[in-house]
PLY file of the C-alpha trace (Angstrom):
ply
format ascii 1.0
element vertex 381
property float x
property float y
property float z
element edge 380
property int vertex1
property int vertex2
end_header
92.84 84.08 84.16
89.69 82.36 85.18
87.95 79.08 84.86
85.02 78.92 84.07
84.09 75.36 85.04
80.94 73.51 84.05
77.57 72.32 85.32
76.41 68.91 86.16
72.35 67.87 85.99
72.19 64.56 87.51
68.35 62.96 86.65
66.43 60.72 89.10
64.34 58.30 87.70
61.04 56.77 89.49
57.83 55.39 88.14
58.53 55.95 85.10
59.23 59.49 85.11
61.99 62.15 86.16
61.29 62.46 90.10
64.24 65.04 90.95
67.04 67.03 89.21
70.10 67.85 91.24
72.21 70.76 89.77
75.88 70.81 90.58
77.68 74.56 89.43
82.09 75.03 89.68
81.10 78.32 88.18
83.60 80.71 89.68
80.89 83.81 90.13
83.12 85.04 93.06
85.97 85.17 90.88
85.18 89.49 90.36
86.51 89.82 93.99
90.25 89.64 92.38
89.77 92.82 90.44
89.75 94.76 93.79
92.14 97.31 94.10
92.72 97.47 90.29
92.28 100.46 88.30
89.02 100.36 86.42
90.82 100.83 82.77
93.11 97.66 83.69
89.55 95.62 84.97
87.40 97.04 81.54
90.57 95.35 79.16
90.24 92.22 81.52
87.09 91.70 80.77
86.20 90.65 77.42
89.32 88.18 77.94
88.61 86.98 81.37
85.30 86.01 80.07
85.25 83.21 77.03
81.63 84.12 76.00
79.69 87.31 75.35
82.91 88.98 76.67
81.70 92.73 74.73
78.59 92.50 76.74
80.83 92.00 79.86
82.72 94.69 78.72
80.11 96.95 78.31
78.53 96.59 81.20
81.20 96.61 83.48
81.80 100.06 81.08
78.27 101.20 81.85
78.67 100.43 85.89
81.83 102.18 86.67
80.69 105.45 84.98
77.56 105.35 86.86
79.48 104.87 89.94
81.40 108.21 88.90
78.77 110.21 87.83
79.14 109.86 83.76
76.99 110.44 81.33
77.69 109.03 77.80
76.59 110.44 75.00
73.43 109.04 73.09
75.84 108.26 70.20
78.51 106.60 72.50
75.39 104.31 74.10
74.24 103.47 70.35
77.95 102.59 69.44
77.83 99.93 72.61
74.50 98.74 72.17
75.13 98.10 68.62
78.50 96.22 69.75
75.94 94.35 72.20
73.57 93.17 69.58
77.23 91.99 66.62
77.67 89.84 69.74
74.20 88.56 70.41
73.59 87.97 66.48
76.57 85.99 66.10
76.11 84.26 69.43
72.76 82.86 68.21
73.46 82.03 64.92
76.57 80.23 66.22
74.13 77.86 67.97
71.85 77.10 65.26
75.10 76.47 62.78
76.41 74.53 65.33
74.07 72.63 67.98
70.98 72.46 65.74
72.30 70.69 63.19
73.81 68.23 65.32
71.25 67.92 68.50
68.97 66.89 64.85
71.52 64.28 63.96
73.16 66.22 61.18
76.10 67.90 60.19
77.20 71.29 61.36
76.89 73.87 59.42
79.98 76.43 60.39
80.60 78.02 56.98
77.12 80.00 57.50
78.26 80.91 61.27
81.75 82.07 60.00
80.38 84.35 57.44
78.24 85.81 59.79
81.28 86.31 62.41
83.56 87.38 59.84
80.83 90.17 58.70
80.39 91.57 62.29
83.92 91.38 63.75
85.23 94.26 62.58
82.24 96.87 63.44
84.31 97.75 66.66
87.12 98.85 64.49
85.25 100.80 62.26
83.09 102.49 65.10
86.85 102.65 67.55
89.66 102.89 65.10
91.96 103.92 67.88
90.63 100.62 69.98
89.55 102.75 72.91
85.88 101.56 73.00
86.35 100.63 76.62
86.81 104.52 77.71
84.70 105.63 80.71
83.24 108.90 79.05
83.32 107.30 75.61
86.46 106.60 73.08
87.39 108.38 69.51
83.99 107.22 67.46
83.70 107.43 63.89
80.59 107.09 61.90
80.97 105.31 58.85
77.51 104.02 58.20
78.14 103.23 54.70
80.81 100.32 56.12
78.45 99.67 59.23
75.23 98.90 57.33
77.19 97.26 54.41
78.91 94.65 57.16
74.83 94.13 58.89
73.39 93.11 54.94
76.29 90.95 55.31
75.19 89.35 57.79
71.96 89.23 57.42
72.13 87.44 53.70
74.52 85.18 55.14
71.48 84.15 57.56
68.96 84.21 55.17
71.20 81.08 53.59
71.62 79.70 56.91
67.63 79.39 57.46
66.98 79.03 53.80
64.35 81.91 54.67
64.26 85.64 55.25
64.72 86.22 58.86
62.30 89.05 59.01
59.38 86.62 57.20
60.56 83.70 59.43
59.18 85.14 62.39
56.08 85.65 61.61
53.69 83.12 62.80
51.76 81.52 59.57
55.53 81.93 57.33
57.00 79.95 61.09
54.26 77.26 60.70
54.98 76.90 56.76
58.44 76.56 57.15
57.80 73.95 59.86
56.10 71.73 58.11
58.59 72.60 54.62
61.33 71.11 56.29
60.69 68.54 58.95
64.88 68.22 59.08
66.10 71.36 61.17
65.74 71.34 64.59
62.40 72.79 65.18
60.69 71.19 62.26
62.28 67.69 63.54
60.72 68.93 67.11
57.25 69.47 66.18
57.37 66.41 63.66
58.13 63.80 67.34
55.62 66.13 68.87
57.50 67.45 71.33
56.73 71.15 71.12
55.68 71.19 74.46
58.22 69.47 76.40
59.48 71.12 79.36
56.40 73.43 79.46
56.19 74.46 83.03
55.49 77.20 85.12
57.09 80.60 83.32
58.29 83.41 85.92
60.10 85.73 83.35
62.31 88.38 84.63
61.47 91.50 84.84
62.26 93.87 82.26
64.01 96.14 84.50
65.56 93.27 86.25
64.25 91.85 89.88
63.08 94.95 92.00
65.29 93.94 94.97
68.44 93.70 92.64
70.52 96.48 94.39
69.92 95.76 98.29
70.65 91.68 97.85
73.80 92.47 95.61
75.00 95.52 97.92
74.87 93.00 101.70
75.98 89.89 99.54
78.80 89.59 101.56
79.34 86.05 101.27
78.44 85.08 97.12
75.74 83.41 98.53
73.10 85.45 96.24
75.46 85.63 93.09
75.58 81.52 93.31
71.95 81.34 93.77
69.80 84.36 93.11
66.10 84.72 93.77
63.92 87.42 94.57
61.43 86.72 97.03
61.58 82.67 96.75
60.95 83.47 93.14
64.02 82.29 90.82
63.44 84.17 87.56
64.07 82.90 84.23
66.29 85.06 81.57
66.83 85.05 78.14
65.08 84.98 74.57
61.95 83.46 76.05
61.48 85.74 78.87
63.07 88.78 76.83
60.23 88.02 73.77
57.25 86.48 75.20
55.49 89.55 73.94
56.37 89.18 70.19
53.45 87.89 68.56
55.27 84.43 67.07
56.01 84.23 70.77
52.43 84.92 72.45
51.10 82.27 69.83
53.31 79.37 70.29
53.16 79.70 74.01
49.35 79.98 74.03
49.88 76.41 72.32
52.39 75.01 73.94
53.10 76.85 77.19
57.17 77.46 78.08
57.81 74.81 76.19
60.78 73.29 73.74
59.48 74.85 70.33
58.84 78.61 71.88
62.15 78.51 73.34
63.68 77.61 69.71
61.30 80.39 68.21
62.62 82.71 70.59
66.47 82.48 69.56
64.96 83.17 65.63
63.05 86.45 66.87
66.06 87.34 68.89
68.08 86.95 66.23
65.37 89.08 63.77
65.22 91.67 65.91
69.06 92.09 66.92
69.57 92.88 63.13
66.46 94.90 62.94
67.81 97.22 66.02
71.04 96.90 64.53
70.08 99.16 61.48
67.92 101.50 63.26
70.82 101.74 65.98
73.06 103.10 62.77
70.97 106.73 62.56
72.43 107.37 65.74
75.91 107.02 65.47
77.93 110.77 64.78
81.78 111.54 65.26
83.15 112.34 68.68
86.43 112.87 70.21
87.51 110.83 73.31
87.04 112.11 77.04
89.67 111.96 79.79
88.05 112.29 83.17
89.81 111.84 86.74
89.58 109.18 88.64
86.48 108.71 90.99
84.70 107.48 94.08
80.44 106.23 94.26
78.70 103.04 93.56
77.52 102.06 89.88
75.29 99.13 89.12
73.94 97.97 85.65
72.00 95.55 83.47
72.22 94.56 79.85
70.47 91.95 77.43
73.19 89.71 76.38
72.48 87.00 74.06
71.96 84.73 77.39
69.76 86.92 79.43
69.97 89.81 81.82
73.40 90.53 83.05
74.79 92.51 85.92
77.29 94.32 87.12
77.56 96.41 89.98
81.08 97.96 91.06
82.48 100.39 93.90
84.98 103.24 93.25
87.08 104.56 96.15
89.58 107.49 94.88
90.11 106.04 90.97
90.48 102.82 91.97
88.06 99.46 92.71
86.98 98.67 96.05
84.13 96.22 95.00
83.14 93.98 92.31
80.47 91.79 91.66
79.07 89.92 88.33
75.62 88.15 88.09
74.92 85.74 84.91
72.26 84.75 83.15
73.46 81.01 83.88
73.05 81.42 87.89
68.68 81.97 87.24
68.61 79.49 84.27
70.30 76.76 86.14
69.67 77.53 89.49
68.67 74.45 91.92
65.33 75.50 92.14
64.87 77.87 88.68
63.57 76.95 85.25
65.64 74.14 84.14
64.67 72.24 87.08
61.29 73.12 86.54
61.20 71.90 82.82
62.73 68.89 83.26
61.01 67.44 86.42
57.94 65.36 85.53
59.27 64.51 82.15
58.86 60.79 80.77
61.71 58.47 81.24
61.47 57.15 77.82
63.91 56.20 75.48
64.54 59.63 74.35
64.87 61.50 77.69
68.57 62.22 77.53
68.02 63.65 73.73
64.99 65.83 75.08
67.03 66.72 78.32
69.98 68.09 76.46
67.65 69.97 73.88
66.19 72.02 76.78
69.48 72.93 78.05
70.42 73.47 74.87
67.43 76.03 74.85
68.35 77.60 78.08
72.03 78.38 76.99
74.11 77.53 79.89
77.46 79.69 78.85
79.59 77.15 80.41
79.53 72.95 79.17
77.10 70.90 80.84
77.19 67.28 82.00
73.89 65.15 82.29
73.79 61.99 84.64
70.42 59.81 84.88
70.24 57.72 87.99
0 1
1 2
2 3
3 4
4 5
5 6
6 7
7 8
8 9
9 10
10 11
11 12
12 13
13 14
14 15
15 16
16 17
17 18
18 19
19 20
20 21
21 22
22 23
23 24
24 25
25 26
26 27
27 28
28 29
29 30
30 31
31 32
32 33
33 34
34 35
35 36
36 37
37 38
38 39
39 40
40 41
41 42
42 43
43 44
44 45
45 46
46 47
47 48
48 49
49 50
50 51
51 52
52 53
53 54
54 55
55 56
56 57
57 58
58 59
59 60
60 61
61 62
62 63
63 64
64 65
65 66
66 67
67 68
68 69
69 70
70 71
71 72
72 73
73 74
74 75
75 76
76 77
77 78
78 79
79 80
80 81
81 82
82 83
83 84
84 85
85 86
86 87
87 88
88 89
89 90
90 91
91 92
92 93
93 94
94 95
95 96
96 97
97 98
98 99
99 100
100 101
101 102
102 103
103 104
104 105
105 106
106 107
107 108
108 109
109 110
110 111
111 112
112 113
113 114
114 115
115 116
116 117
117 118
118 119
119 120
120 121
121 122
122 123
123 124
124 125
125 126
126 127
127 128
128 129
129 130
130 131
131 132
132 133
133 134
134 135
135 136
136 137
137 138
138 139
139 140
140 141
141 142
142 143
143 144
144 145
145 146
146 147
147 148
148 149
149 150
150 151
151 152
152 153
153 154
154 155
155 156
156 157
157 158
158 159
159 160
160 161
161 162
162 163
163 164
164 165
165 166
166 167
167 168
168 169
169 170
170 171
171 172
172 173
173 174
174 175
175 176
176 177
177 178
178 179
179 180
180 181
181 182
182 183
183 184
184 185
185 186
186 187
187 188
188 189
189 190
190 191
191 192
192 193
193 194
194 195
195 196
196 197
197 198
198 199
199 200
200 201
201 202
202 203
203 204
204 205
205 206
206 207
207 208
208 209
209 210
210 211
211 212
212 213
213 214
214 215
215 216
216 217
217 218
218 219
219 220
220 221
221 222
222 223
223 224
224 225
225 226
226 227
227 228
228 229
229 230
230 231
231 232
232 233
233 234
234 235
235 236
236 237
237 238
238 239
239 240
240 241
241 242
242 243
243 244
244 245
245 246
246 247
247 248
248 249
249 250
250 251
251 252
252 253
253 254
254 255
255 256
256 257
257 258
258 259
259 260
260 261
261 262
262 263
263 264
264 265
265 266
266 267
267 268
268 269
269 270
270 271
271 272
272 273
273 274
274 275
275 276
276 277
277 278
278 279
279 280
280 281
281 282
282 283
283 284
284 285
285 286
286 287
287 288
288 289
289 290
290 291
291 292
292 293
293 294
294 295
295 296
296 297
297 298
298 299
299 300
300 301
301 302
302 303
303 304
304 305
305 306
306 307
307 308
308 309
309 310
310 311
311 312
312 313
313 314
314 315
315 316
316 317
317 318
318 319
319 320
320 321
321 322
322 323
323 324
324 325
325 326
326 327
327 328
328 329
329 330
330 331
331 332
332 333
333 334
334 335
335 336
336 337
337 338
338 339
339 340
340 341
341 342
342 343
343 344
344 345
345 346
346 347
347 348
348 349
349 350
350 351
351 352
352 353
353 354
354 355
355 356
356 357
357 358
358 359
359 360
360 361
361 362
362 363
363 364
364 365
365 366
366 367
367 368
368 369
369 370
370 371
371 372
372 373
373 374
374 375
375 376
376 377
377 378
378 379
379 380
């Protein structure tokens, strides 16, 4: 239905060093507008297939925004059953990348039987938690509770990543097993990255989001009349960075390697592990609680609704208007527009960087870091 385009970094080069970055986006992020005057069930089952990554997320938090803008509370086992939905995606989104890109941005071989296994363990949670498919119910759909299947299909997963790192997950993050496993294996990406010394590249200054999201969120998304703010968010001439970094700066693997290194190349790589640790860690506690419920079936209604959620990219939002059962308003912000605004934290980590032989490799492991959920082209001048 939509494209979703691509983003061009174009490099200038002077004295020996990168000068300026220019960021070119074809992102639609205006391209919500067309699901005005749509009924909200029609715009929740467009949404995972509109969007060709993290599509539950969007789902869920489109979910999430139109029952706030009606006045619906979910249950606490209907918000586990999403979150849990949330976090399949997230695991599977990360792993996906270090099958995939690590391999490869290290000069090896992909290595997409682990990332299958991994999919293939977590694709079918939403039947077993919605086996009438109606997880996308304002109110909350038919939910079962089989936590014997649920758990069995996380171990799944979770051995299948233990092969994939060639190291308990759960161990991995911890800073002196991190450091060992560095220097085991100087062939995976962040072992290769420390080995060339670069586990500091891109280190610049680090203006996480906010937990809660920027505090002016609501008033510049509610007069963004024009798309002028969803294109290029900041808050306050402040253009936040989202995703694992920001999200686990706290974790102690975290704290330490920045301490060392700053924002810089190896954190962000650390960051994706303890995403991925923790996503399965919530993931089973998430399980206790789950309980049967029947569906709801509400009437259509009018208010405003606007809400975040930690996708496997960053902070997402959604806000959405309801006028008598049907949508008046509708508005997406990304995790991509902060990461790769103009003036946000890509721009930030490259600038200053050494034009040395390896500057395109380094360039396209920092986006690589950053996650951009569309393809990205580079260009040094």
């Amino acid at each position: 239905m939509f494209s979703e385009a691509g983003i061009s970094v174009s490099l200038r080069v002077r004295d020996g060093a990168v000068a300026a970055v220019l960021i070119r986006s074809t992102r639609m992020v205006q391209a919500a507008r067309l699901f005005a005057k749509r009924p909200p069930t029609e715009v929740l089952h467009l949404l995972p297939t509109v969007f060709s990554l993290c599509g539950t997320a969007q789902a869920v938090t489109g979910l999430n925004a139109m029952e706030k803008a009606a006045a619906i509370t979910a249950s606490p086992a209907q918000k586990a059953a999403r979150t849990l939905l949330v976090l399949a995606e997230t695991v599977t989104e990360h792993s996906l990348t270090i099958a995939r890109d690590w391999p490869a941005l290290a000069g090896g071989q992909p290595r997409l039987d682990h990332a299958k296994r991994i999919r293939g363990a977590l694709a079918g949670l939403r039947g077993t938690l919605y086996p009438q498919g109606d997880w996308l119910s304002p109110g909350g759909g038919t939910l079962t509770a089989d936590c014997g299947r649920i758990c069995a299909a996380i171990d799944q997963a979770r051995q299948a990543i233990t092969q994939l790192m060639g190291h308990d997950i759960d161990e991995l993050v911890l800073p002196i097993a991190f450091q060992a496993w560095l220097e085991r294996d100087p062939t995976h990406l962040p072992g290769l990255v420390q080995a060339k010394g670069w586990a500091g590249i891109g280190a610049a200054p680090f203006l996480p989001m906010p937990e809660m999201g920027p505090p002016d969120l609501a008033a510049r998304m509610a007069t963004d009349r024009d798309g002028q703010y969803l294109a290029r968010p900041d808050c306050a001439g402040r253009v936040f960075e989202t995703g694992s970094l920001a999200h686990w700066s706290w974790h102690p693997l975290i704290s330490d390697l920045m301490d060392r290194f700053g924002a810089g190349l190896l954190p962000r790589l650390a960051a994706r592990l303890v995403a991925l640790a923790e996503g399965l860690r919530e993931m089973e506690e998430l399980v206790r609680d789950l309980k049967p419920e029947p569906a709801c079936s509400l009437p259509g209604l009018s208010g405003e609704g606007l809400t975040l959620t930690e996708a496997a990219r960053g902070l997402l939002a959604h806000r959405v208007v309801l006028n008598d059962g049907k949508i008046s308003q509708y508005q997406i912000l990304a995790p991509t527009e902060w990461n790769f605004h103009p003036e946000g934290p890509l721009v930030r980590a490259l600038h200053g960087l050494p034009a040395d032989p390896d500057l395109e490799w380094k360039v396209r492991l920092l986006i690589n870091a950053l996650d951009p959920c569309v393809a990205c082209a580079i260009t040094l001048e």
